[in-house]
ZATORTOR-355276 format. One line per field, with one value per residue (C-alpha): z, y, x; residue in one letter; residue number from 1. Coordinates in Angstrom, 2 decimals. Example, Ala and Ser with C-alpha at 12.3 -4.5 7.8 and 13.67 -1.06 7.14 Angstrom:
<zavos>
z <- 7.80, 7.14
y <- -4.50, -1.06
x <- 12.30, 13.67
rest <- a, s
nr <- 1, 2
</zavos>
This chain:
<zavos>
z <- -10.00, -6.28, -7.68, -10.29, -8.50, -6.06, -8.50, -9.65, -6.55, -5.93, -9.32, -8.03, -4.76, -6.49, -8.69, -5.46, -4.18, -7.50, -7.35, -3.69, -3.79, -7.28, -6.77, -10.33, -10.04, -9.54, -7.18, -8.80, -11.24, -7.85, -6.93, -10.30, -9.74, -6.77, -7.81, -10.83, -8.56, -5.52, -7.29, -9.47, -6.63, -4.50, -7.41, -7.35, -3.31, -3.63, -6.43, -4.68, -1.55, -4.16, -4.90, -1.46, -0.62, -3.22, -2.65, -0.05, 0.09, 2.01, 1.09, 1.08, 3.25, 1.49, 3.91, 2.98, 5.09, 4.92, 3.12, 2.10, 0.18, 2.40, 0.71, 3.69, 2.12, 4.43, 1.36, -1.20, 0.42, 3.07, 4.62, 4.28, 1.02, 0.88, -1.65, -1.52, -2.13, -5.04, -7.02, -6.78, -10.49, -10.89, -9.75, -11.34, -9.62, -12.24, -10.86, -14.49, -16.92, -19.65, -22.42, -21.22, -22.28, -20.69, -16.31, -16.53, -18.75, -16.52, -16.63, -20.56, -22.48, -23.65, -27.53, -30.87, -33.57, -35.31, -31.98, -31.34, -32.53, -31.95, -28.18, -25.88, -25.42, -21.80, -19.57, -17.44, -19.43, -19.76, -21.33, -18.89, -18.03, -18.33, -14.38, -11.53, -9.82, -6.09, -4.30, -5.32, -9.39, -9.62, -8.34, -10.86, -9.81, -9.27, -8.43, -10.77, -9.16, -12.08, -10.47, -12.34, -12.22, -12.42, -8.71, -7.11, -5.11, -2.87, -0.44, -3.21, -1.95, -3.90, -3.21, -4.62, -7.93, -9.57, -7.86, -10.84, -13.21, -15.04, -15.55, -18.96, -20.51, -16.77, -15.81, -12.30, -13.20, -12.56, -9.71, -10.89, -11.45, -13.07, -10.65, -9.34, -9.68, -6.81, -6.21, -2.94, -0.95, -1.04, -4.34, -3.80, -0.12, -1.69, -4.15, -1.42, 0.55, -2.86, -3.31, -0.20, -0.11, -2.90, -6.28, -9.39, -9.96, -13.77, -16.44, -18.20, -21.69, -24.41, -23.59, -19.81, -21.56, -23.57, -20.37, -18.87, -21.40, -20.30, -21.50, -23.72, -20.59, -18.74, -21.90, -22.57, -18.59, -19.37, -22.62, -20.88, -17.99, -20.99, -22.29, -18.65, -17.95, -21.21, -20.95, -17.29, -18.01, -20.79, -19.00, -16.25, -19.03, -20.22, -17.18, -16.82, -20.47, -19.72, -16.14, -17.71, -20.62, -17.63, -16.02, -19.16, -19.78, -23.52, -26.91, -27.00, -28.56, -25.80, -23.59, -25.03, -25.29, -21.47, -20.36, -22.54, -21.05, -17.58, -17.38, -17.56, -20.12, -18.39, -20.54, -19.63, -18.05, -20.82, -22.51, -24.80, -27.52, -24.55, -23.98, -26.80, -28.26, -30.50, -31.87, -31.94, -31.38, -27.57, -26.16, -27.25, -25.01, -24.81, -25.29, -22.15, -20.51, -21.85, -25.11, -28.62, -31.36, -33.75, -37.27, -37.39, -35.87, -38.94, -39.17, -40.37, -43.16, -44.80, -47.46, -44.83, -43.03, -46.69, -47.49, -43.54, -43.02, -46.42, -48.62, -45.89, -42.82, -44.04, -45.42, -41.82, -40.83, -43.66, -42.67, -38.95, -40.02, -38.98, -38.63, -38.37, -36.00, -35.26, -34.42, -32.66, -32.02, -29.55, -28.99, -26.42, -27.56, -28.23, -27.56, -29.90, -28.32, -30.57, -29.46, -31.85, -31.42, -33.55, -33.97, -35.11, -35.36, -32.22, -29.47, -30.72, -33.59, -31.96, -29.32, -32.49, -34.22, -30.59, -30.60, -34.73, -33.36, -30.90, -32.27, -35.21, -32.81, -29.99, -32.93, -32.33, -28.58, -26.44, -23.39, -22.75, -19.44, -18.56, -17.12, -13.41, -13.52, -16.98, -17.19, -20.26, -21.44, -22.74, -23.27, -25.74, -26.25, -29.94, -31.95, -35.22, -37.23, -34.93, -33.31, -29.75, -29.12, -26.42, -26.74, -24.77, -26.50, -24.72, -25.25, -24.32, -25.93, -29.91, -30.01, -29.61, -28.21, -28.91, -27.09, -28.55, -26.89, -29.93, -29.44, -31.77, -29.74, -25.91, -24.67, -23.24, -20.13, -18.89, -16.36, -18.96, -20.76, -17.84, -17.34, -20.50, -20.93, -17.97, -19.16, -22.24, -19.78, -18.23, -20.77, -23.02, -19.81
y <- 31.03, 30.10, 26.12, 26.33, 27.91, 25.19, 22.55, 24.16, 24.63, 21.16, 20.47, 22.66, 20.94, 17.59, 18.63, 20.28, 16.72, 15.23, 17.54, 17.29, 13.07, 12.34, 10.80, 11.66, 15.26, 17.54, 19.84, 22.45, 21.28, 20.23, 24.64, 25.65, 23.53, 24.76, 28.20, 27.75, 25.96, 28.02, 31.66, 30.34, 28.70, 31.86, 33.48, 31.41, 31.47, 35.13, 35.16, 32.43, 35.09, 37.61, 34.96, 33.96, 37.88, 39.46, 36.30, 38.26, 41.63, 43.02, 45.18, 49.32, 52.00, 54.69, 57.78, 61.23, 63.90, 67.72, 68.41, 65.50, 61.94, 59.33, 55.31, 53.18, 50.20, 48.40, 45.64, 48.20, 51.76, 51.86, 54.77, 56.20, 58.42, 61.60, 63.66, 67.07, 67.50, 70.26, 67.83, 65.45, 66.38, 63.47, 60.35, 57.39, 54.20, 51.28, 48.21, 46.30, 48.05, 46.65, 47.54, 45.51, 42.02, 40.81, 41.62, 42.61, 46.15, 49.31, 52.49, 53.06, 56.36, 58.87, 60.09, 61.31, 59.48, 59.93, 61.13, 59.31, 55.57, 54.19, 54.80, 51.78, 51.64, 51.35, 53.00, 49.42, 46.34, 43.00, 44.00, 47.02, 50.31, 53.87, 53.78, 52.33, 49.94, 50.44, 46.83, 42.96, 42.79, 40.15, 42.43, 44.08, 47.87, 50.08, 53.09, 55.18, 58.57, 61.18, 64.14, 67.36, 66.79, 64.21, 62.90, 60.77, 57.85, 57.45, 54.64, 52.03, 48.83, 46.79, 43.94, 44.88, 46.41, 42.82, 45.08, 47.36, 44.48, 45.74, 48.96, 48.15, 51.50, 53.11, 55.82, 54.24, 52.35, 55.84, 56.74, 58.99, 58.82, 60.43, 58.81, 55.78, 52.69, 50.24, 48.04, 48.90, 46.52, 48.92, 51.17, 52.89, 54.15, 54.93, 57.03, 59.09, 59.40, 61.16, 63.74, 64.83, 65.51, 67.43, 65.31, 65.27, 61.85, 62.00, 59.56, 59.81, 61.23, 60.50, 63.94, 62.09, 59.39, 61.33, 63.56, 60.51, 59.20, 58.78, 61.49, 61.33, 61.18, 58.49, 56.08, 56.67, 55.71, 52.82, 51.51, 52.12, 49.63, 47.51, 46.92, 46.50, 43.96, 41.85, 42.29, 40.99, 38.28, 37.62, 37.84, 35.60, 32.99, 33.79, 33.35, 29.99, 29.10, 30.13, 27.74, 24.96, 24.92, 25.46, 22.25, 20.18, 20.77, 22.88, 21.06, 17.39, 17.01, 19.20, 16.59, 13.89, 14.75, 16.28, 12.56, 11.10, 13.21, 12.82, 9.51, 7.36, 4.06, 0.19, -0.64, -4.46, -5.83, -7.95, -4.77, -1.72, -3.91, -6.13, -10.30, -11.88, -13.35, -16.21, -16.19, -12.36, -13.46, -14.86, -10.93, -10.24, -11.37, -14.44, -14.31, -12.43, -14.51, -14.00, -12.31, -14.23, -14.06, -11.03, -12.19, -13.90, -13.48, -11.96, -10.09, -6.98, -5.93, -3.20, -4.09, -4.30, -0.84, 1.19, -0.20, 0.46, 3.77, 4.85, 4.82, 7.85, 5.66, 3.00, 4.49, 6.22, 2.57, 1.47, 4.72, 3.90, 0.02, -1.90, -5.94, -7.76, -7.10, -8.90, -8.24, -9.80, -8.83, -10.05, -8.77, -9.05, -7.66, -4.59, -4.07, -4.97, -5.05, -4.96, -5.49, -4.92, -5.13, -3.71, -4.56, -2.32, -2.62, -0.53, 0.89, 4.65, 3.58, 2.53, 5.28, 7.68, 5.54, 6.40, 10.10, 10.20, 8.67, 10.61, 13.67, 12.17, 10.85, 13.65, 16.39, 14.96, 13.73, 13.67, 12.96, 12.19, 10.21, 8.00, 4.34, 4.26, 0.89, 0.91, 3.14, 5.41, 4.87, 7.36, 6.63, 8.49, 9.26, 10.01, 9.53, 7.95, 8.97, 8.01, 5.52, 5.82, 4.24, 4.22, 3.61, 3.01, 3.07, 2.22, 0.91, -2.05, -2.52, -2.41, -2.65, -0.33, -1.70, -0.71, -1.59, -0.67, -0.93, -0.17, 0.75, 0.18, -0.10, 1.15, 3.43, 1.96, 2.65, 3.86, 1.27, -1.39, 0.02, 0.27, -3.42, -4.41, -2.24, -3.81, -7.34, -6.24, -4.97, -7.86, -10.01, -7.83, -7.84
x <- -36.35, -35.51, -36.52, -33.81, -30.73, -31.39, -31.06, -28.05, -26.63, -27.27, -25.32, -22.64, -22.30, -21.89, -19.65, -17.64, -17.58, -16.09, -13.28, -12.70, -12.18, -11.25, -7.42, -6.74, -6.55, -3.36, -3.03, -3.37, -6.45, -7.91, -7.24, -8.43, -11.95, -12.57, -12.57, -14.65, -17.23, -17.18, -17.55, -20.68, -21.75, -21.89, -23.41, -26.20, -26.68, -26.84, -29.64, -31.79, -31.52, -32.93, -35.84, -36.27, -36.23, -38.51, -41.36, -42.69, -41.45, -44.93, -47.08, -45.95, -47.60, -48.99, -49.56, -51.02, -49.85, -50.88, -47.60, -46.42, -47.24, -45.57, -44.49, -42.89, -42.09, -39.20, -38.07, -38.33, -37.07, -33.82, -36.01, -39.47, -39.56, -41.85, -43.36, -44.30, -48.18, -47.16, -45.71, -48.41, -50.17, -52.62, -54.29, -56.49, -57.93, -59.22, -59.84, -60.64, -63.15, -65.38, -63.09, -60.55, -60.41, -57.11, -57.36, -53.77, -54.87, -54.89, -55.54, -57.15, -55.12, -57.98, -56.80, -58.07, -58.66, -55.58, -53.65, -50.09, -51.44, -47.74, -48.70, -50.19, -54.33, -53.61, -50.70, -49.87, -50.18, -48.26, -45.90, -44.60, -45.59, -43.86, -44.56, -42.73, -44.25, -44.18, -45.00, -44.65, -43.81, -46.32, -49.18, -51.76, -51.86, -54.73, -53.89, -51.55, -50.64, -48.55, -45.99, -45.44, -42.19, -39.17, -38.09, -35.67, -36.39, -33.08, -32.46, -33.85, -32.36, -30.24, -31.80, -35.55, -34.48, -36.71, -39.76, -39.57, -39.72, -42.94, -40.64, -39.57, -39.33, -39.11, -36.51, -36.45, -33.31, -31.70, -34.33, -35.62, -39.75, -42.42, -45.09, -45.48, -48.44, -49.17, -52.24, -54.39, -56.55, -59.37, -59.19, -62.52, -61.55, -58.03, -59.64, -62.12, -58.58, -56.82, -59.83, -60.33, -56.15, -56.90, -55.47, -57.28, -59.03, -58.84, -58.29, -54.73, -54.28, -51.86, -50.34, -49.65, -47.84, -45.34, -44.28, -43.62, -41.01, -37.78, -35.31, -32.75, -29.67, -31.85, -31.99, -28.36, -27.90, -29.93, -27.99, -24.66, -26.06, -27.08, -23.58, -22.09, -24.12, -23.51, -19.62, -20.04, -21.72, -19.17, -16.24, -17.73, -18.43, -15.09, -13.28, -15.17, -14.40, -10.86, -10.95, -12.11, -9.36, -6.62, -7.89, -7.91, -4.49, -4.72, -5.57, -5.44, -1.70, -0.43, -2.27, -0.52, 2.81, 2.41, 1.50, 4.50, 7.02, 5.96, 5.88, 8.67, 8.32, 10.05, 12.41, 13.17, 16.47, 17.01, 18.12, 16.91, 15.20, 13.11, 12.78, 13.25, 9.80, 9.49, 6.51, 4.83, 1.45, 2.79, 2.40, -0.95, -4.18, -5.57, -9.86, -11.09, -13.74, -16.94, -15.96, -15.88, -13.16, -14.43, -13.47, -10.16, -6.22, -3.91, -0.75, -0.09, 1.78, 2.47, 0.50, -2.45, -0.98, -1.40, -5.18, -6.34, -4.77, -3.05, 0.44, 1.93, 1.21, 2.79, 5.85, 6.27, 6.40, 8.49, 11.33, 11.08, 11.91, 8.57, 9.50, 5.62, 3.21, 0.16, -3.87, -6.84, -10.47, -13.13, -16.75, -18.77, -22.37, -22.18, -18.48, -15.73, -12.43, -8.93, -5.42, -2.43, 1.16, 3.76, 7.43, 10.48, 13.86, 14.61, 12.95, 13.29, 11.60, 8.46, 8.53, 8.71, 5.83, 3.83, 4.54, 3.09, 0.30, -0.43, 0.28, -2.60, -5.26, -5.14, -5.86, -9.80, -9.24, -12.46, -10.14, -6.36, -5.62, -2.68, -3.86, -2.38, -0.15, 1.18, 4.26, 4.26, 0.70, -1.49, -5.07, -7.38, -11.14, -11.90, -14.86, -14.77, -18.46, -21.00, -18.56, -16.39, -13.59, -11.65, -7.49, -4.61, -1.06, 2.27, 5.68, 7.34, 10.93, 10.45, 7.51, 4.10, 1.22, -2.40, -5.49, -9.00, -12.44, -14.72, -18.98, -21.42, -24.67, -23.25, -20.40, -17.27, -16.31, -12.66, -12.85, -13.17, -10.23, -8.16, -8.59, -7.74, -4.62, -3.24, -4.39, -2.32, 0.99, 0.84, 1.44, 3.81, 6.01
rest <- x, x, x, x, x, x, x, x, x, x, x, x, x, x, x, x, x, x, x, x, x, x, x, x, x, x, x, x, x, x, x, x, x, x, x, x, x, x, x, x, x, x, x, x, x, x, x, x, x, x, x, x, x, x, x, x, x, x, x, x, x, x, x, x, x, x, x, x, x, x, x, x, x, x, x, x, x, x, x, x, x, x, x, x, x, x, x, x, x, x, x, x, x, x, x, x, x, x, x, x, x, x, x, x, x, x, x, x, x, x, x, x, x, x, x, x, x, x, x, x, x, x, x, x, x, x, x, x, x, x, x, x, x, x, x, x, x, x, x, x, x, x, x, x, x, x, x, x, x, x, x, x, x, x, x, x, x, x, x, x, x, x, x, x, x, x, x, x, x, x, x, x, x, x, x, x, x, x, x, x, x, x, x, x, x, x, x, x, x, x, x, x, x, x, x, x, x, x, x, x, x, x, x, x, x, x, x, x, x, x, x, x, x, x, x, x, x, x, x, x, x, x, x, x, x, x, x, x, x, x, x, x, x, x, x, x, x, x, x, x, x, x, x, x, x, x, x, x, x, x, x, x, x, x, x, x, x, x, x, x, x, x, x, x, x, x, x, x, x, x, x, x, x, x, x, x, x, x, x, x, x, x, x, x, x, x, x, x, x, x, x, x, x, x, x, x, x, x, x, x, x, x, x, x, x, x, x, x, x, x, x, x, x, x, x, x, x, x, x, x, x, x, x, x, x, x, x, x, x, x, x, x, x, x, x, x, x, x, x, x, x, x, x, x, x, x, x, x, x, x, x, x, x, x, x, x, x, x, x, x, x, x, x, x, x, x, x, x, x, x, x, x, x, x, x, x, x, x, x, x, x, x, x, x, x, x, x, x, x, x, x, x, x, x, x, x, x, x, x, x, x, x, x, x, x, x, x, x, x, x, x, x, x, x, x, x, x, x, x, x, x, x, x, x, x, x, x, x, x
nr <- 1, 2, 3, 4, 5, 6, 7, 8, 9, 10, 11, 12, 13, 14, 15, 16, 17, 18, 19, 20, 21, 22, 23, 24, 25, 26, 27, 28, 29, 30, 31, 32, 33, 34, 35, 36, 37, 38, 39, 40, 41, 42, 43, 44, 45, 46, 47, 48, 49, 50, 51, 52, 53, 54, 55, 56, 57, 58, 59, 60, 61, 62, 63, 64, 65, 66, 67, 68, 69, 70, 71, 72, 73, 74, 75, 76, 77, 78, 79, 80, 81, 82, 83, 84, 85, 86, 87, 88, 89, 90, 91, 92, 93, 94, 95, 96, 97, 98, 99, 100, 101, 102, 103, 104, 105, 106, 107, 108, 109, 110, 111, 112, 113, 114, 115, 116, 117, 118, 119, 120, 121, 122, 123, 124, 125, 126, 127, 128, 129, 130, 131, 132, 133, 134, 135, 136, 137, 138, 139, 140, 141, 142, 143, 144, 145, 146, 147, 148, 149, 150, 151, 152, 153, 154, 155, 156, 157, 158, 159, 160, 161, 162, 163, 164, 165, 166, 167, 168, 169, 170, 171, 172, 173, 174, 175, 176, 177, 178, 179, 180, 181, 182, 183, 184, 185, 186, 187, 188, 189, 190, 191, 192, 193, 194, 195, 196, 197, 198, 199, 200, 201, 202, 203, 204, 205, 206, 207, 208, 209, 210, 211, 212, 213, 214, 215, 216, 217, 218, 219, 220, 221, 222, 223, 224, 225, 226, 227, 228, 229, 230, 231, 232, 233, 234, 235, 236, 237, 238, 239, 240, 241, 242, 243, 244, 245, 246, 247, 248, 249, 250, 251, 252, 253, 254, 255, 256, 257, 258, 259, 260, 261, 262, 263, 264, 265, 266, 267, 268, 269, 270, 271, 272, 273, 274, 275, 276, 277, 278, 279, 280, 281, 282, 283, 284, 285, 286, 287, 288, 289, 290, 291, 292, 293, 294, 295, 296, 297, 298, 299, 300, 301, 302, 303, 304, 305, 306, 307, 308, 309, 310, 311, 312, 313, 314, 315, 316, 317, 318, 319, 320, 321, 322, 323, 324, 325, 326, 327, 328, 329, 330, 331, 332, 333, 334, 335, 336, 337, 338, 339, 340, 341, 342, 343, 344, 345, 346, 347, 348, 349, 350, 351, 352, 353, 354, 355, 356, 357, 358, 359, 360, 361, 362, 363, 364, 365, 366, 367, 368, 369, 370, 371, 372, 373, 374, 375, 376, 377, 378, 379, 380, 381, 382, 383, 384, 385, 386, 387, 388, 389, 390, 391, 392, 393, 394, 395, 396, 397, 398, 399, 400, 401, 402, 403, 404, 405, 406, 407, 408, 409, 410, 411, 412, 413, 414, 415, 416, 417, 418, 419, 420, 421, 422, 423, 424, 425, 426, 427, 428, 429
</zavos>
């Protein structure tokens, strides 16, 4: 346990560091990340001081006084906590018997034949005891002592409640006990010590068992703990859940049309419909070095538009008066890299054309970013099948610009997108 909320620490603190020196966060996403780091993060400090704590919590010092049972345990009790010697019923010491095939089985339950079979063989086994155990959880106990009555332990520290780990069906959880087990260095002189106090050295009986079954208030107790502790633990996931949809900004069209209205798109000097181009295919990118032409140069049509993408696509283009508009394709290994340019008759047109597309693509968004030094872009994430591809849309005059980094064997990277967006500004401007 203390191994893994290390590592996770260690996760935390990285992440800490991300969100302390990325550039690209807000201010306030920046706020929100450090909170939903820092309070898990604490979390897990305080439950590897639990581990670190309860790896070596000592052993407990069991005293018998003339009137009194005395267990001074200093990791397990705030104070010493005594027991009169009347309500001491019972005692047993087994240190591993014959009949036991597993050296985990304690203290064997004498019955009839046909006597309670839905009860245990054996009163401490793996799988828990009705018994508290007093000591280290990971410690085998010998010595099982049984009180006539129900008691309290008070002063249990917060801190060693893992100590009663072998308590599954214990009462202890509401302190109070029906006896107690621990594990002494020296059973045999333990036991001498318990008969000449004057306990019973007997072995247990299914009739012992049933008395000590929780009652029907403790279980309740327990159950209501139960329920606590899930809707805790949901409403911390929650809250996290809740975090982590702050910081990336709400569904992916939300995303979107956040970027394109807080960002301003160049419109060029020459006026609202941009430089005047000759020949369409002069705004698109040349080959990148070290990337070769990925099937051939063509324009698009609308004819092309309705077989790629369908009849409604292309009538959208038809109402918002598409002109031409042109494509290319490299690869590079593994990589295929598109670039397409589309022309309108105005530049509403194609910023309405951007904000359908958007609005389309975003619905499936892995991630929504804008590329720092192209005004107005939006880049998306979004897998296609068992294909990623990376995109990057912006605006230039009438027309809409699309760059496309495509995987079929490796991942792009946003860097590689970034570069090639701005390849793509560059020359559109």
């Amino acid at each position: 346990m203390t191994i893994a909320c290390l590592g996770l620490l260690g996760l935390l603190g990285l992440s800490l560091m991300g969100i302390l020196f990325d550039p690209t966060l807000r201010t306030t996403d920046r706020i929100l990340g450090l909170v939903s780091t820092i309070v898990p993060a604490l979390f897990l400090a305080w439950l590897c001081y639990l581990a670190i704590w309860m790896a070596n919590p000592g052993r407990p010092a069991i005293r018998l006084e003339p009137d009194s049972l005395v267990i001074d345990h200093r990791s397990l009790f705030r104070r010493p906590v005594r027991i009169p010697r009347e309500i001491v019923a019972a005692a047993n010491v087994d240190v591993g018997t014959e009949a036991s095939f597993r050296p985990h089985d304690r203290f064997p339950l004498e019955r009839a034949d046909d006597e309670h079979r839905e009860l245990p063989l054996w009163l401490y086994s793996k799988k828990g005891s009705p018994l508290p155990l007093v000591g280290h959880f990971r410690e085998t106990p010998n010595i099982a002592i049984l009180f006539r009555e129900p008691i309290r332990f008070r002063g249990i520290r917060r801190v060693s409640r893992p100590v009663f780990r072998h308590s599954v069906r214990s009462p202890i959880r509401t302190k109070d006990a029906r006896g107690f087990a621990c594990a002494a260095e020296q059973p045999f002189i333990a036991e001498q010590e318990l008969r000449a106090w004057g306990v019973p050295i007997r072995r247990f009986t299914t009739s012992d068992a049933i008395a000590l079954r929780p009652s029907a208030g403790d279980r309740r107790r327990q159950t209501y703990r139960t329920v606590f502790t899930v809707l805790a633990g949901l409403i911390l996931l929650g809250s996290q859940a809740l975090i982590a949809f702050i910081l990336t900004g709400g569904p992916a069209e939300e995303r979107c049309e956040d970027l394109r209205s807080s960002t301003s798109v160049t419109v060029s000097s020459d006026g609202p419909q941009g430089p005047p181009v000759s020949d369409l295919s002069d705004v698109l990118l040349d080959g990148p070095r070290g990337w070769v032409p990925y099937g051939s140069a063509h324009e698009v049509t609308i004819t092309g538009l309705t077989e790629e993408w369908g009849a409604d696509w292309a009538g959208l283009f038809e109402e918002h008066d598409f002109q031409r508009g042109y494509q290319r394709s490299w690869s590079s290994g593994a990589l295929h890299l598109f670039e397409e340019v589309w022309e309108f008759e105005s530049y509403p047109d194609a910023i309405a054309i951007q904000h359908d597309l958007l609005a389309t693509v975003c619905g499936d968004a892995l991630d929504v970013y804008e590329i720092e030094g192209i005004l107005g872009s939006t880049a998306v994430v979004w897998e296609d099948g068992d294909t990623e591809n990376h995109s990057v849309y912006f605006v230039r005059g009438p027309r809409l610009y699309q760059v496309v980094l495509s995987e079929k064997h490796e991942v792009p990277t946003r860097a590689e997108l970034e570069r090639f967006g701005r390849l793509a500004d560059d020359v559109a401007r």
